[in-house]
C-alpha positions as CSV (number, residue, x, y, z in Angstrom):
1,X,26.2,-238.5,36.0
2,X,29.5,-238.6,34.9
3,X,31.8,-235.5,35.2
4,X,32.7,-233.7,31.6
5,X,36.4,-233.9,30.9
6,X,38.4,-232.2,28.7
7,X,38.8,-235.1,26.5
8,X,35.2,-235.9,26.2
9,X,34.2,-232.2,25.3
10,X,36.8,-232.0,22.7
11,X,35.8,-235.7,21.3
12,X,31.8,-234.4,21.4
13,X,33.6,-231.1,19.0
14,X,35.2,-232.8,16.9
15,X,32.6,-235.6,16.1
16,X,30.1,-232.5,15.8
17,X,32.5,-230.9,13.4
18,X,32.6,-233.7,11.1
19,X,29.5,-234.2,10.7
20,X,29.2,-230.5,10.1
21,X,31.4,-230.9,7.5
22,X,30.8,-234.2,5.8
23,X,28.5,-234.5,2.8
24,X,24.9,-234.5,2.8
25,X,22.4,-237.2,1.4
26,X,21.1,-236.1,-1.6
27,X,17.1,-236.4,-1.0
28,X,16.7,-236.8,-4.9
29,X,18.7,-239.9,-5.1
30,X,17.0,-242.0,-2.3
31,X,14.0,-243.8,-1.6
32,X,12.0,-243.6,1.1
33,X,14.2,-246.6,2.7
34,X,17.5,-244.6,2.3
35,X,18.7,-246.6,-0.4
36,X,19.8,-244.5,-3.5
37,X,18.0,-245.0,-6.8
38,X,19.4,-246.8,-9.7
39,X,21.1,-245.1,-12.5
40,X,22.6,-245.9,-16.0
41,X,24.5,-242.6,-17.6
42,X,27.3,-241.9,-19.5
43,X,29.4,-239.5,-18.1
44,X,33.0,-238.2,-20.2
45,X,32.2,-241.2,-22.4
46,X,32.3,-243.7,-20.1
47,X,29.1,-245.4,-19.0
48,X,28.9,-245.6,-15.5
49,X,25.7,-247.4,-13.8
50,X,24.6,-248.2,-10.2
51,X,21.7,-250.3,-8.7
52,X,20.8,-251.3,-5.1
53,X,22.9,-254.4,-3.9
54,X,26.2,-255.5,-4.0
55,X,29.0,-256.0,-1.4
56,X,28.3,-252.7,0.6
57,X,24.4,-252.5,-0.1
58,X,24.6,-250.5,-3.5
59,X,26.8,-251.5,-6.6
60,X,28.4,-249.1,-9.1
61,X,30.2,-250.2,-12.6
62,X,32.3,-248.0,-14.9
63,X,32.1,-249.5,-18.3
64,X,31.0,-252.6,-16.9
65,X,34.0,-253.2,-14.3
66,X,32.8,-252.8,-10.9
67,X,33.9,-249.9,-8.9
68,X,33.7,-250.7,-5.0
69,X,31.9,-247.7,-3.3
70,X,31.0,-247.7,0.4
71,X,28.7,-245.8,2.5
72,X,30.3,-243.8,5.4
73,X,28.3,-243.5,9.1
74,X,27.5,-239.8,8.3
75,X,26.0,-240.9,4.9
76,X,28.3,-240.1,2.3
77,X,29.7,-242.0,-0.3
78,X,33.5,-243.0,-1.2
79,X,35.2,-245.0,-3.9
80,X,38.4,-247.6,-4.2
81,X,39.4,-244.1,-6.7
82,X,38.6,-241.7,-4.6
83,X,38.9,-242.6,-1.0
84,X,39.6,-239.2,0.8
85,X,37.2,-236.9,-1.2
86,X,33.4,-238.4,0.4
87,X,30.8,-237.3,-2.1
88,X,26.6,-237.2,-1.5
89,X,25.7,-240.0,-3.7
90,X,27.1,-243.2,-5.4
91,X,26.4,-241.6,-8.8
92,X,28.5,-238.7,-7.1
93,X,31.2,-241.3,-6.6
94,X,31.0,-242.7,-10.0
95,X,30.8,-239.5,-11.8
96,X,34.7,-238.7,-9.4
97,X,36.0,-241.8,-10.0
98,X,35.8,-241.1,-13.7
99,X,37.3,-237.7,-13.5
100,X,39.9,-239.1,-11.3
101,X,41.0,-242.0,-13.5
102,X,41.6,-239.2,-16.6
103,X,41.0,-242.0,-19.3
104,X,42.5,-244.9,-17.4
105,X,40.6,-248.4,-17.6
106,X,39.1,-249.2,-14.0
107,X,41.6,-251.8,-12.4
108,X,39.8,-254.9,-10.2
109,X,40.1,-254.7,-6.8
110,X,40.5,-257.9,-5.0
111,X,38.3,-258.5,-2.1
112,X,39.0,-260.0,1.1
């Protein structure tokens, strides 16, 4: 058995601490597969919809322009707008990305 170090008890902390402190899954929005539902809402007057696929496994538009979310190990959500700020769902996302972009038309972002 290996011997516990300092470094590998402060490593086990602070992973335990993030996940403390990183968003939940919203049970509401997911299937039974883990995959969030689909949704099609307008939110501050901008239409902002999400469905299962895309380049991350779940795609999200804001007025038809795509908004790149990702999934995060711990199981929250973050967008191209609003990369430091995780949220529980990609609706979540959507709904931040709007609030972030205060009236602003959703820019592509290029892919690599």
């Amino acid at each position: 058995m290996p011997e516990l170090t300092r470094r590998t008890a402060l490593t086990a902390t602070a992973a335990l601490a993030a996940a403390s402190v990183a968003a939940p899954r919203a049970a509401a929005d997911e299937h039974h597969h883990g995959s969030p539902e689909a949704f099609d809402e307008v939110y501050e007057g901008r239409r902002i919809q999400g469905r299962p696929g895309g380049h991350h496994g779940y795609a999200v538009t804001v007025d038809g322009r795509e908004l790149h979310v990702m999934r995060n190990a711990v199981g929250s959500w973050i967008s191209v707008v609003s990369h430091y700020d995780p949220v529980s769902t990609p609706r979540a996302a959507a709904r931040a990305a709007v609030d972030e972009l205060q009236g602003a038309q959703l820019l592509p972002f290029p892919a690599n």
